[in-house]
N, C-alpha and C positions, 0 to 999 in steps of 0.2 A: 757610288755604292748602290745596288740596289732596294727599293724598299723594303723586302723581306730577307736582306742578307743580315747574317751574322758579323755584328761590326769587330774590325780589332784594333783592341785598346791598350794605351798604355797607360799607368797607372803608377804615381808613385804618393808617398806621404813622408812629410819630410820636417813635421812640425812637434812630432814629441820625442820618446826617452827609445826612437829608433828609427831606422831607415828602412822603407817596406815600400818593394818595388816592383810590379807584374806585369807582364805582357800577356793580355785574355782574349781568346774568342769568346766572346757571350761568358759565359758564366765559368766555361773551363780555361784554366790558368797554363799555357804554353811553356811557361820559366819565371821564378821568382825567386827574389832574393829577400831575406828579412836580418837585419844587423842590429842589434841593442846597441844603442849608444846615445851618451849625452852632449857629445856637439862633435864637430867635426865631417855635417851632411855634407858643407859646401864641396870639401874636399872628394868625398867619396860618391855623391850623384850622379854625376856623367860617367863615369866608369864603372857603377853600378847597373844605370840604364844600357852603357855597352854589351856587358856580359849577359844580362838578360836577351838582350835584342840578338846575341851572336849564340846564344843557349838556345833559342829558340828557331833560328837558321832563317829570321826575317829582316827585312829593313824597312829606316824610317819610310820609304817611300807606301811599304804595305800600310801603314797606321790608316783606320781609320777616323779616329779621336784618340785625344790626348786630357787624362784625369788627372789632376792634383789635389791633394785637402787643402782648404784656405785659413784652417784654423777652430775652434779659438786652440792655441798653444804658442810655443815659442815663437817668437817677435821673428827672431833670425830667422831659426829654421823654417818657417811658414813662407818668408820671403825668398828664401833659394829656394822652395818649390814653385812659386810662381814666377819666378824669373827664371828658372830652366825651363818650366812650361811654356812659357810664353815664348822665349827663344826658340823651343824646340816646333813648337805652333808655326812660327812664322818661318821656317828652314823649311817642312814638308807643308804647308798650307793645309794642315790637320786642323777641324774644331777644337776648341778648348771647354774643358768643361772643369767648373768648383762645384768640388763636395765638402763640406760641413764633416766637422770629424766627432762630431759626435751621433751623426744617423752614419758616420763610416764604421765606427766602434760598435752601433748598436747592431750593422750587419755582418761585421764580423763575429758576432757572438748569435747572430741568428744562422750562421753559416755554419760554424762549428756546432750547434745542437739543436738542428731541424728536425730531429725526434722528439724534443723534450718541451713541453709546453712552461715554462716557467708562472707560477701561480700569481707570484705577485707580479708590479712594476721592474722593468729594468731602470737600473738609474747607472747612467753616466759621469764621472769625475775625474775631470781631468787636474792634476798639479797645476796652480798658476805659478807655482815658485815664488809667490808673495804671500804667505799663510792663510791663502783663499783657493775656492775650486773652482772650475767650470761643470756647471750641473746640469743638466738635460735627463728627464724621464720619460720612458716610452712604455705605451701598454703592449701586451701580446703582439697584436697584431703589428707591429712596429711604429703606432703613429705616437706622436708628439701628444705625451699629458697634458691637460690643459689645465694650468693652475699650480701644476709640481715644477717648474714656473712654466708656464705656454712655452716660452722662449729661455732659450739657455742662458743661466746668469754666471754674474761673477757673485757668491757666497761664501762666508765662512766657512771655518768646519764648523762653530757651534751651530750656525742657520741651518746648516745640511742636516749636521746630527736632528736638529730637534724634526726639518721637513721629515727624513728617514720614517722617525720615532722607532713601530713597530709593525712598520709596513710591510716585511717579508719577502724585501725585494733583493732582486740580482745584482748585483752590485760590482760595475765594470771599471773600469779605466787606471790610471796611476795614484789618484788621487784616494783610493783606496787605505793605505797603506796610513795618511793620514788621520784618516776617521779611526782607525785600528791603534794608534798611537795615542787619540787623543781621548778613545777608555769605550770606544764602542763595542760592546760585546755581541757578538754575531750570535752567539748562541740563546741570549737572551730575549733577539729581535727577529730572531727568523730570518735573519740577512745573510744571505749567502754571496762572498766574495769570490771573483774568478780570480785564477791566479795567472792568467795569460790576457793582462789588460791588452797588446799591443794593437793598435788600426793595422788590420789588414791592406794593403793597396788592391787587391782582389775583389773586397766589396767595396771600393772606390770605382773601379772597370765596371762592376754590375751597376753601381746606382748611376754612372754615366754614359751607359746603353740605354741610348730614346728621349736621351737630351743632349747630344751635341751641339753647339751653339748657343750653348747658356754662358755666358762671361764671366769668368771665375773674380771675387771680388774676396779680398782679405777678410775675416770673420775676426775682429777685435771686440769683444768684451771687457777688456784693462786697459786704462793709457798706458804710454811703453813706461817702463824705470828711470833710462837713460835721458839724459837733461844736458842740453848745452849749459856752459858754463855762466855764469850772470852776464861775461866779458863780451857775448858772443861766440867764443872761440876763437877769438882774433889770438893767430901768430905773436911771439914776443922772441926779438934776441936775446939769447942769453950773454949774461954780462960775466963777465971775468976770467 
């Protein structure tokens, strides 16, 4: 490709409460699909990447680069985006690039309102689905707070609520829904809730134009839930 071309990208995110999958030139989106759902990616990924790719009347071989989020979210779905990535990486000999879904979340919501300057912090939270979030705060200009934690943690709701306080900020992701639950009043704190948390795969394709060949690495913040057994797992006949 050459240096000053426009690359195209494919782009999917496959690690929370939905399936969002894009084929972009540079910043405009060719054909996309966006599914709500709570598990069931593995199934629908490759035939979601199809219909995108045949929507758009290109093939693997046009890819420039290839974007997936690496997390932090679901264990699973985080892993069948980078194992279709990767698979699909090494089929068309495309770059592979990890975006971080919490600067994918914060440019989907600088994409949707690039007229409106938000006064406070955006703050990011994602469900861990263990009664904690993943939290990530960004100022205006989209850079990473330093201190709201620098780096994206795993926190409670109480930690978040009391970080929040009445800081006036924009308040993205799934994890929303918790804070709201757990007696957060938005009207009291000047916190205003989007109510279209979902990661675009769109600002996955923007933030992975002009880094191709970055090596996409899983973004774990929780150890997983799931536990081998004390036994190992070792096999047993059943008797009788």
């Amino acid at each position: 490709m050459p240096e000053n071309a426009i690359p195209l990208i494919l782009a999917f995110d496959t690690a929370g409460a939905a399936l969002s999958v894009a084929l972009c030139h540079g910043r405009r989106a060719l054909a996309a699909m966006h599914l709500p759902m709570q598990r069931g990616h593995v199934e629908l990924l490759l035939p979601a990447i199809e219909a995108v790719m045949k929507a758009a009347g290109r093939t693997f071989a046009d890819l420039d680069a290839i974007a997936t989020t690496v997390g932090p979210g679901s264990f699973t779905g985080l892993r069948t985006g980078l194992a279709a990535a990767q698979g699909l990486a090494f089929a068309t000999d495309a770059p592979l690039v990890g975006i971080d879904r919490f600067t994918a979340l914060a440019t989907t919501v600088r994409q949707s309102r690039e007229k409106q300057s938000p006064a406070g912090p955006l703050v990011v939270a994602f469900d861990s689905k263990a009664r904690s979030l993943y939290v990530q705060a960004f100022a205006a200009d989209g850079s990473r707070l330093e201190g709201w934690p620098a780096e994206g943690r795993n926190l409670t709701v109480e930690e978040t609520l009391a970080a929040l306080g009445s800081s006036g900020a924009l308040l993205a992701g799934d994890g929303a829904p918790l804070l709201l639950d757990a007696g957060m009043r938005a009207e009291d704190t000047g916190i205003r809730v989007l109510t279209a948390p979902m990661v675009a795969a769109e600002a996955a394709a923007e933030l992975a134009t002009g880094h191709t060949g970055w090596p996409p690495h899983p973004l774990y913040l929780a150890p997983p839930r799931a536990k081998l057994p004390k036994d190992g797992g070792r096999l047993r006949a059943r008797r009788g």
